[in-house]
C-alpha positions as CSV (number, residue, x, y, z in Angstrom):
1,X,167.4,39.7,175.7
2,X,168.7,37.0,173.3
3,X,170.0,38.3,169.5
4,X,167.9,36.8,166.9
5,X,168.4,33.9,165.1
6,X,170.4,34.5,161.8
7,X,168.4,32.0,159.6
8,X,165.4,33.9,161.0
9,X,166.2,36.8,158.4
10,X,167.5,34.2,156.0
11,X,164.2,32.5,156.1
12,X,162.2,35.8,156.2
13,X,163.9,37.0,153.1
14,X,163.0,34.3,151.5
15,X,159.5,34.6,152.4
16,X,159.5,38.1,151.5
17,X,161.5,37.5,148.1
18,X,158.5,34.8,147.0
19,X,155.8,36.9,148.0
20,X,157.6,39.8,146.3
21,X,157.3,37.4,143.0
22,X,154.1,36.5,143.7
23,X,152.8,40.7,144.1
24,X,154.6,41.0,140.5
25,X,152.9,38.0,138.9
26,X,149.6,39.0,140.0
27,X,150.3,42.5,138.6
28,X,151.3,41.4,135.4
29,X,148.4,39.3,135.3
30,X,146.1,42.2,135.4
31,X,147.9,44.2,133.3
32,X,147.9,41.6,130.5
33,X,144.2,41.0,131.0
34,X,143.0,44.8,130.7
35,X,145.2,44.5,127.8
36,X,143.5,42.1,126.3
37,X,140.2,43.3,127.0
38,X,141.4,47.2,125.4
39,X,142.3,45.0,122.2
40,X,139.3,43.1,122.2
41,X,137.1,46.7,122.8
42,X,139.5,47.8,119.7
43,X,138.8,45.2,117.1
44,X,135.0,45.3,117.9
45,X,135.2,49.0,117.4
46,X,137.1,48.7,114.2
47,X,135.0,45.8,112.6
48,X,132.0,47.9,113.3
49,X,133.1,51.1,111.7
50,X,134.3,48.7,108.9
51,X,130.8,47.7,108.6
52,X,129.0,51.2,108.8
53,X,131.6,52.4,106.0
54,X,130.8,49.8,104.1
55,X,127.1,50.2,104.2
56,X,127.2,53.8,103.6
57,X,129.5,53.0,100.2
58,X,127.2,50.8,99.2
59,X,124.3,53.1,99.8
60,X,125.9,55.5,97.7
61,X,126.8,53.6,95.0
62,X,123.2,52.5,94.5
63,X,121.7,56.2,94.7
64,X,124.9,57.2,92.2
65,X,124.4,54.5,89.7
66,X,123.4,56.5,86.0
67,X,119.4,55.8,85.5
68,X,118.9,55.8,88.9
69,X,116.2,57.7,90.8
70,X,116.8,58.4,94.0
């Protein structure tokens, strides 16, 4: 039985040292897209409370306003 070939493992850490990278990349990748997409959920969320406040203060300044009737 013959002894492996050193540059074998140099070679196969190499391999396994750019694939390593690559697993990392992709992984940060996802993370930054659910990120994105958590932010984006956010905002939408926030502009539409924004806009329900701001109906209901406007409702109730028109049904507070002196002479009114409601």
């Amino acid at each position: 039985m013959s002894l492996p070939n050193p540059h074998d493992y140099t070679r196969a850490r190499r391999v396994a040292e750019h694939l390593r990278s690559e697993a990392v990349d992709e992984f940060w990748r996802g993370a930054d897209a659910v990120l994105d997409r958590v932010c984006l959920n956010a905002r939408a969320r926030l502009a539409r409370s924004t806009q329900r406040l701001q109906a209901r203060l406007r409702r109730h300044r028109v049904s507070a306003a002196p002479g009114q009737v409601a």
